[in-house]
N, C-alpha and C positions, 0 to 999 in steps of 0.2 A: 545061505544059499544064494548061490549068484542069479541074479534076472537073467532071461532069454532072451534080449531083446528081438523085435521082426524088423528086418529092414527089406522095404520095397524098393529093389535099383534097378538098372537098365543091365539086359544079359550084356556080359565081358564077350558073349561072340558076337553081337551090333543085332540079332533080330530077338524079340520080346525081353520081356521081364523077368527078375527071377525074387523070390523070396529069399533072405539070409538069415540065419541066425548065427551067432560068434561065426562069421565070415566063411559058412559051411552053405551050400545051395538046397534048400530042402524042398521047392516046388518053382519050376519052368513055364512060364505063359505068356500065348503071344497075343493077348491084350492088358494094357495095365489097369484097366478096371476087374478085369479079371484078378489081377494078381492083389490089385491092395482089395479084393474081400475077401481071399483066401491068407494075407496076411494081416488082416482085422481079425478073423479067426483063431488064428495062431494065435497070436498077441493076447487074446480073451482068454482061453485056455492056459496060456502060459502064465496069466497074471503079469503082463510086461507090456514095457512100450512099442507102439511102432511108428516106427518111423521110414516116411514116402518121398522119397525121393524124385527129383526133373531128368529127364533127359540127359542133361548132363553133369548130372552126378549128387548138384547140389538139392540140402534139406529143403524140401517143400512145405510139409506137414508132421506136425509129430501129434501120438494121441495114448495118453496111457490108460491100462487099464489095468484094474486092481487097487489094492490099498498106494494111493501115490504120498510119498513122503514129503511132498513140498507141494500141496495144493496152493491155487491161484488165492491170493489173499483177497480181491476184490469181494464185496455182500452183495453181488448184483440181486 
């Protein structure tokens, strides 16, 4: 089964944000705090990552959720 992953990026029309999964728009908001907790959400549910993007375009944040297959090896 393929991941869903959530991607939080900047709407393609210049005013808010929008939620993607496989490069499909599934939720519109025009603030981005809005949008990455309704794509925290997704992400939970899906068992996937997500990842939040700047302004202009590039990875800001990424945060998985679920069984991750390459957990951080640090013992903090």
């Amino acid at each position: 089964m393929t991941k869903k992953n959530v991607h939080t990026v900047p709407s393609s029309g210049g005013s808010g944000w929008d939620n993607k999964v496989n490069g499909e728009v599934i939720s519109h908001h025009h603030k981005k705090e809005t949008a990455v907790e309704q794509g925290r959400s997704t992400a939970r549910t899906n068992e996937s990552e997500h990842v939040i993007h700047d302004k202009g375009g590039k990875i800001q944040e990424k945060n998985s959720y679920g069984n991750d297959p390459h957990p951080p090896k640090d013992k903090r």
